[in-house]
C-alpha positions in Angstrom: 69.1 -37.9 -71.2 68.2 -39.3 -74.7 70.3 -41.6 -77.0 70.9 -37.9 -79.3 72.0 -35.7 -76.3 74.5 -38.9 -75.1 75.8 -39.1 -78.5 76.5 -35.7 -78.7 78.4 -35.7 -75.4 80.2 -38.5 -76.3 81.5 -36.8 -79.5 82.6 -33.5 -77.8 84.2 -35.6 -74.8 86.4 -37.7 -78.0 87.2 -34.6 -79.7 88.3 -32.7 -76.2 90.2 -35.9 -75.6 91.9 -36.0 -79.3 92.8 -31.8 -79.1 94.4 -32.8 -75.8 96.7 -35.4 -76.6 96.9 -33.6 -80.5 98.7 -30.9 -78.1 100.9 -33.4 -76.0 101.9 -34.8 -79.3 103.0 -31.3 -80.9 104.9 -30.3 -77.8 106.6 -33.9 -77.7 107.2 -33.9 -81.4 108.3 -29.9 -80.9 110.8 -30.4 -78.0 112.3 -33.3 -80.4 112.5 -31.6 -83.4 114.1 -28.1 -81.1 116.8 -30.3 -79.9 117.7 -32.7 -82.6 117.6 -30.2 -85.8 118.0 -26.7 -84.3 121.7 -26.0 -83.7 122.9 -24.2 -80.3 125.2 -21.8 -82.5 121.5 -20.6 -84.5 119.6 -17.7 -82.8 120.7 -19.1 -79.1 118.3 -16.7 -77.6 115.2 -18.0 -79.7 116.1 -21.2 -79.4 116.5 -21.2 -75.4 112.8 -19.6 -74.9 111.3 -22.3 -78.0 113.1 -24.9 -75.8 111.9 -24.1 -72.1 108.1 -23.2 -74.1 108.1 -26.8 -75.5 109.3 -28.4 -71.8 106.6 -26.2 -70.2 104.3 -27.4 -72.3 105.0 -31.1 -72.0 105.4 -30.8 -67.9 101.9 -29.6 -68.0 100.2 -31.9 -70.3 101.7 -34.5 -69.3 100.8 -33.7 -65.5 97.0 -32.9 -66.2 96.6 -35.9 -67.8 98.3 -38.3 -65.2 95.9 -36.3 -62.8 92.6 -37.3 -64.6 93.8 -40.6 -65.6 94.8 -41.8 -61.9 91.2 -40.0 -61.4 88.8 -42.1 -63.9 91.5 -44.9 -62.7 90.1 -44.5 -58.5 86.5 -44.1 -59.7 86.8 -47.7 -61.8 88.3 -49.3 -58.4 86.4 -48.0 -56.1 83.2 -47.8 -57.4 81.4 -49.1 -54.4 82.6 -46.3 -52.9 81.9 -43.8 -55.3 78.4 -45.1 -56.0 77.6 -44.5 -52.3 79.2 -41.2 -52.2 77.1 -39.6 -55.4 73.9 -41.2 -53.8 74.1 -39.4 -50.5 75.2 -36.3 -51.9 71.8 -36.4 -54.1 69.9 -37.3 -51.0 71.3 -35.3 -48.3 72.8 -32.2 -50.1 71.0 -32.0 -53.1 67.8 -32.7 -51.7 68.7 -31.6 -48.2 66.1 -29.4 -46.4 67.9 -25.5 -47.0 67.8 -26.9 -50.8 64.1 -27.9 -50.5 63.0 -24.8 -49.4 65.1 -22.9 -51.7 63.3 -24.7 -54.4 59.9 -24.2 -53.1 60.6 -20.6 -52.3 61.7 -19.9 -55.8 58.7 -22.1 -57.2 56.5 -20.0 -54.7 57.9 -16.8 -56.0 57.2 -17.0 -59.6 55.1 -14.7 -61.5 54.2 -17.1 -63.7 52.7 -19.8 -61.4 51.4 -17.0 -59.3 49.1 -16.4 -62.1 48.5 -20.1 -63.0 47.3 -20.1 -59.5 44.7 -17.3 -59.5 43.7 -17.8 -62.5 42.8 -21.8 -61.9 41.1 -20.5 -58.3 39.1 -18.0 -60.3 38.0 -20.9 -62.8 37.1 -23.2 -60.0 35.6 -20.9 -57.6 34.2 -17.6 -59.6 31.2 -15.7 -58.7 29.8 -16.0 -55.0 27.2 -18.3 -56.4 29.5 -20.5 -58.4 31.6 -21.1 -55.0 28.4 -22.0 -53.6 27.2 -24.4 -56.0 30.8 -25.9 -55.9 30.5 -26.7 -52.2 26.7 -28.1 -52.9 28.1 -30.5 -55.7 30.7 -31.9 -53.2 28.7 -32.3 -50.5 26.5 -33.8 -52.7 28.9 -36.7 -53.2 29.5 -37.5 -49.5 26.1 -36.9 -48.5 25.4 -40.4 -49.0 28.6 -41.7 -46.6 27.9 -39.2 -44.1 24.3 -40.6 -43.8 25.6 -44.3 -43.3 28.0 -43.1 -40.8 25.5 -41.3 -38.8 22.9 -44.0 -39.0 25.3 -46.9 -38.5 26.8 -44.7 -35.3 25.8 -46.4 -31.8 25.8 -43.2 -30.1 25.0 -45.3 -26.1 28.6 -45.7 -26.8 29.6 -42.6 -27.2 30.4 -40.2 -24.7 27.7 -37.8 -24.9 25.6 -36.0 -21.6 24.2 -39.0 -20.8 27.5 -40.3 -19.7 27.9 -37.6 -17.4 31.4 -36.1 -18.5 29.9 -33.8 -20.6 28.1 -32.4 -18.4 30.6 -32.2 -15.6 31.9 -29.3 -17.7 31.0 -26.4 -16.1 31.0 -24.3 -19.7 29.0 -26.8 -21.2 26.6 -27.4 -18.2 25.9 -23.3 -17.9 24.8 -22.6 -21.7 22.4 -25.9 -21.5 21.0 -24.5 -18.6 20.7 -21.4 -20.1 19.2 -22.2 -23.2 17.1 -24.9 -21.5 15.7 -21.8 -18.5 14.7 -19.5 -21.6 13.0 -22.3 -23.3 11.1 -23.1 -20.5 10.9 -19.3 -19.4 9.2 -18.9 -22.6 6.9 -21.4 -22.3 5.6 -20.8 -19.1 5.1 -17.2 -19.6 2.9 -18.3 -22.2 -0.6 -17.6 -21.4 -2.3 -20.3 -23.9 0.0 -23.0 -22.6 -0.5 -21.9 -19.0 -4.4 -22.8 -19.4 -4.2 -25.4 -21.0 -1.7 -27.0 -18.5 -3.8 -26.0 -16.0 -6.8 -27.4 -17.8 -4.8 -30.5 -17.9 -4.3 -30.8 -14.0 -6.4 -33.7 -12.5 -7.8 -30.7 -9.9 -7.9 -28.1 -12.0 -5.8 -25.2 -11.1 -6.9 -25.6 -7.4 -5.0 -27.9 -7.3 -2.1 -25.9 -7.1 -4.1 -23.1 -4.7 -2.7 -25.0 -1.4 1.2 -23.4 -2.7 2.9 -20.3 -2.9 3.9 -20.8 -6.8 2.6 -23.1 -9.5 5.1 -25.2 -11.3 4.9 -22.8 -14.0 5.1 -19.6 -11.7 8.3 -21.1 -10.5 9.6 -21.8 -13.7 9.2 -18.9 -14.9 10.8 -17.2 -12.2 13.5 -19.3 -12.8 13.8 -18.5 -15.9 14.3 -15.0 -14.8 18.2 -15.5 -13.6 21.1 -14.1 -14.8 22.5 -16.7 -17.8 25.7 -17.5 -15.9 27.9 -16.7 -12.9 24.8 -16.0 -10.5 23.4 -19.0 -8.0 20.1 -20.2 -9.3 17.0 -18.6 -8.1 15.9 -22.1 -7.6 18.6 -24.9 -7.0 16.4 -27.8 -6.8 14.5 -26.9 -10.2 18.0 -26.4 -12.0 19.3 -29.6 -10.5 15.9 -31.3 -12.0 16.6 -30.1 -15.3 20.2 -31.0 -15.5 18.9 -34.6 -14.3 15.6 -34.5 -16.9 18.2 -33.6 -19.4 20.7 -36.3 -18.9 17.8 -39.1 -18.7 16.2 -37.7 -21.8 19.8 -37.8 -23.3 20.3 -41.1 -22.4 16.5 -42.1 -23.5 17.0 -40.4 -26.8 19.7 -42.4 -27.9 18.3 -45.4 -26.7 15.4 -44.6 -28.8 17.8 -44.2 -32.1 19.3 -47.3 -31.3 16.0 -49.0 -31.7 14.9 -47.9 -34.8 15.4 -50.1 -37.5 18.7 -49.5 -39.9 16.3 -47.8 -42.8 14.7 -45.7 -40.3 17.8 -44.7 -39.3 19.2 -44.3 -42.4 16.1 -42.0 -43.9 16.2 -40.1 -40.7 20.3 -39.4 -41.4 19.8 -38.5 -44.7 17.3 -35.9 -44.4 19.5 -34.3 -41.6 22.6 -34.4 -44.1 20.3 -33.3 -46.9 19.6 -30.4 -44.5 22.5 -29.3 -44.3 23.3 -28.7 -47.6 22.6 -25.4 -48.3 23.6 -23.7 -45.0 27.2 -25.2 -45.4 27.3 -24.6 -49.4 25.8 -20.8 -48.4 28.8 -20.2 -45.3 31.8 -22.3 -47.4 31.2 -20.8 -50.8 31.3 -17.5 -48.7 34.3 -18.8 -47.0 36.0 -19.4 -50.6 35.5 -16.3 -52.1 37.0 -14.8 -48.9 40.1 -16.6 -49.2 40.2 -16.2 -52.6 40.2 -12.0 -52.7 42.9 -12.7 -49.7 45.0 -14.9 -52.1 45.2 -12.6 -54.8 45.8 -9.6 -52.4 49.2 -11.1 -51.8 52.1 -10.0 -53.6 53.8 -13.6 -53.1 51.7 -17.2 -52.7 54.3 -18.5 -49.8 52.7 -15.4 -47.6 49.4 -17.4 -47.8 49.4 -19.2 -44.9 47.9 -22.4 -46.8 51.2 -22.1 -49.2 53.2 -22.1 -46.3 51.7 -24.9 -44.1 52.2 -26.9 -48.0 55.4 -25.5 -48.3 57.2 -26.7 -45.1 54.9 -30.1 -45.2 56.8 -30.7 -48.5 60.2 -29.6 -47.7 59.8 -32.1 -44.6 58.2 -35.1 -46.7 61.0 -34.8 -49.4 63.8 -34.1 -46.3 63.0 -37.5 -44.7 61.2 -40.0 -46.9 62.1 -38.4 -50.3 65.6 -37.7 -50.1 66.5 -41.0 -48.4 64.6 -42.9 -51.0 66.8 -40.9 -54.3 69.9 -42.1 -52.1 69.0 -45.2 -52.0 67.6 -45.8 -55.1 70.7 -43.5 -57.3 73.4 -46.1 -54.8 71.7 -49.1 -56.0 71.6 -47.5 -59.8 75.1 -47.3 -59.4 75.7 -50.2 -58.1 74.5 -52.2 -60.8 77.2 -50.8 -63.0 80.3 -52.6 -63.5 83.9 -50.7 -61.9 84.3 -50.0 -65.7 80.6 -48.9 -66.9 80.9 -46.5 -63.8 83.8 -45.2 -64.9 83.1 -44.6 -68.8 79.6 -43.1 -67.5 81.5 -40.8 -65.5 84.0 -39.6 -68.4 81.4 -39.6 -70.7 79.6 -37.1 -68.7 83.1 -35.4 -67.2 85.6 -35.8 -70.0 85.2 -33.0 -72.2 85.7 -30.5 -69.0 88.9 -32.7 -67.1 90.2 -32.5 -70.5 89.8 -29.2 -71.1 92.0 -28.8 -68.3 94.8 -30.6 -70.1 94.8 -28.4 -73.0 94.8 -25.3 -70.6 97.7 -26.8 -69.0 99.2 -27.8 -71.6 99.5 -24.1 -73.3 99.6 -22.4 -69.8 103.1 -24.4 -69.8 103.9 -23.3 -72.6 103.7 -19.6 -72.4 104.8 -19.9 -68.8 108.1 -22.1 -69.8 108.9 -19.3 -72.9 108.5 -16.4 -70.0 111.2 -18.3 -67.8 113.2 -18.9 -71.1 113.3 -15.5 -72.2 114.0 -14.4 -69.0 117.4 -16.9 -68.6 118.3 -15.8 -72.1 117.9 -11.9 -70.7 119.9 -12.5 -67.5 122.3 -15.1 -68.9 
């Protein structure tokens, strides 16, 4: 609040407070006047209902205001008390979780930010391509830290297959030995690479005449297995290439690990470079996607995002937040003298309280006259 709105309460609460006892006063000075100067014998009737209106009137004023005074009067002596009690109330009722989410809910529900919302994804995101080059420009900027990390990595100590676990998965074991028996399917029904393999033998192809199937005969037939759930055609060849590949595994990253640092860092950041425009291509996809869902809603807290930030939030400000305001509004208070609590509290409370006085005050007064006509009626 500003020094002009405090000003401005102050001089409503003052003039509150000066109607208020302006009304005590009149029914004092009233009740006074009734009994000194108005004679019994003169309009008895009249004078009986003026009489029980002016002592209605000062039972009630005079009540109202003992009330609020003995009320500022508790809030100056205990203000220890007081300041602890407004600071949890802020914390744990204002700010409690049902209030949180009632908040965010509303917030959530607004047309207003509804549009603020799709209109700021539409600027940021925009056309397919735009999404696209979005993503690029980002990865662009991290392109650089994911290359150190992947050339800094020492990937012998990471669990990869050549440590075995890996490949102790039986998922994970099938589709290499999958992929790997097409691979090698493919290559040995190859009829240029068959030659020249042969070519390559120190025999010749004879050399081979002696067994029932050439290496590549075998591996081929190997090849020809079903993908999973079937025993291998040839156990021994499938154990040897789920042996070559955890040696070559192992060799591989053994390998990485001896390449210099800017080998390994040119080698990383072509890979990352790489992957720039596959991941811009699928994520600026991805974006537009989410944005048509978005504005398909008729509220944002049915996005699941919204919601997931939603209850994050109403969390975060239930337990860190809303302890913190106690704490901090306590301590606020606590700083104040018993007195500066209490004149911040009237200044802030008066004009209503009082208010209250001046109802009282005139409900007494009509109420006394009722029971003063009604005496006069029956007596």
């Amino acid at each position: 609040m500003n020094d002009h709105d405090l000003s401005d309460a102050v001089r409503e609460t003052r003039r509150v407070v000066m109607m208020a006892h302006g009304l005590l006063a009149a029914a004092i000075v009233g009740t006074i006047a009734v009994v000194a100067l108005w004679p019994a014998s003169v309009e008895p009737t009249w004078r009986e209902i003026a009489l029980h209106g002016l002592e209605g009137a000062l039972v009630g004023g005079i009540c109202d205001w003992f009330a609020i005074a003995k009320t500022y009067k508790a809030i100056e002596d205990q203000a220890a008390a007081v300041a602890t009690g407004i600071g949890a109330w802020v914390g744990h009722q204002l700010l409690a979780g049902h209030a949180v989410r009632a908040m965010l809910h509303e917030a959530l529900d607004d047309s207003d930010l509804r549009k603020q919302v799709y209109d700021a994804v539409d600027q940021a995101i925009g056309a397919p391509e735009d999404a696209e080059a979005l993503v690029a420009r980002a990865w662009v900027r991290i392109e650089g830290t994911l290359a150190a990390t992947l050339a800094e990595q020492d990937f012998t100590k990471v669990n990869l297959p050549a440590g075995g676990e890996l490949l102790d998965d039986d998922d994970v074991r099938d589709a290499i030995q999958t992929c790997s028996r097409r691979a090698l399917g493919a290559v040995a029904s190859d009829s240029e690479f068959g030659s020249k393999f042969n070519a390559a033998l120190p025999n010749g192809p004879k050399g081979w005449a002696v067994m029932a199937l050439t290496p590549l005969d075998r591996v081929a037939k190997w090849a020809e297995a079903e993908p999973s759930g079937a025993e291998p055609v040839d156990p021994a060849l499938a154990e040897l290439v789920a042996t070559a590949l955890r040696v070559a595994t192992r060799e591989y990253t053994a390998s990485w690990q001896g390449l210099s640092a800017a080998h390994r860092l040119r080698a990383a950041t072509a890979l990352v470079r790489s992957l720039r425009e596959p991941i811009s291509s699928h994520l600026g996809k991805f974006l537009c996607a989410e944005r048509d869902r978005l504005r398909s809603l008729d509220r944002l807290n049915e996005h699941p995002l919204a919601a997931r930030i939603s209850e994050v939030a109403e969390r975060v400000l239930n337990k860190r937040f809303s302890a913190g305001v106690a704490a901090l509004v306590t301590g606020s208070l606590n700083n104040l003298s018993g007195r500066g609590l209490r004149a911040m509290v009237e200044e802030q409370t008066g004009r209503y309280l009082h208010m209250i006085r001046i109802s009282g005050t005139a409900l007494g007064l009509v109420v006394g006259g009722v029971i003063g006509g009604v005496l006069a009626l029956v007596g």
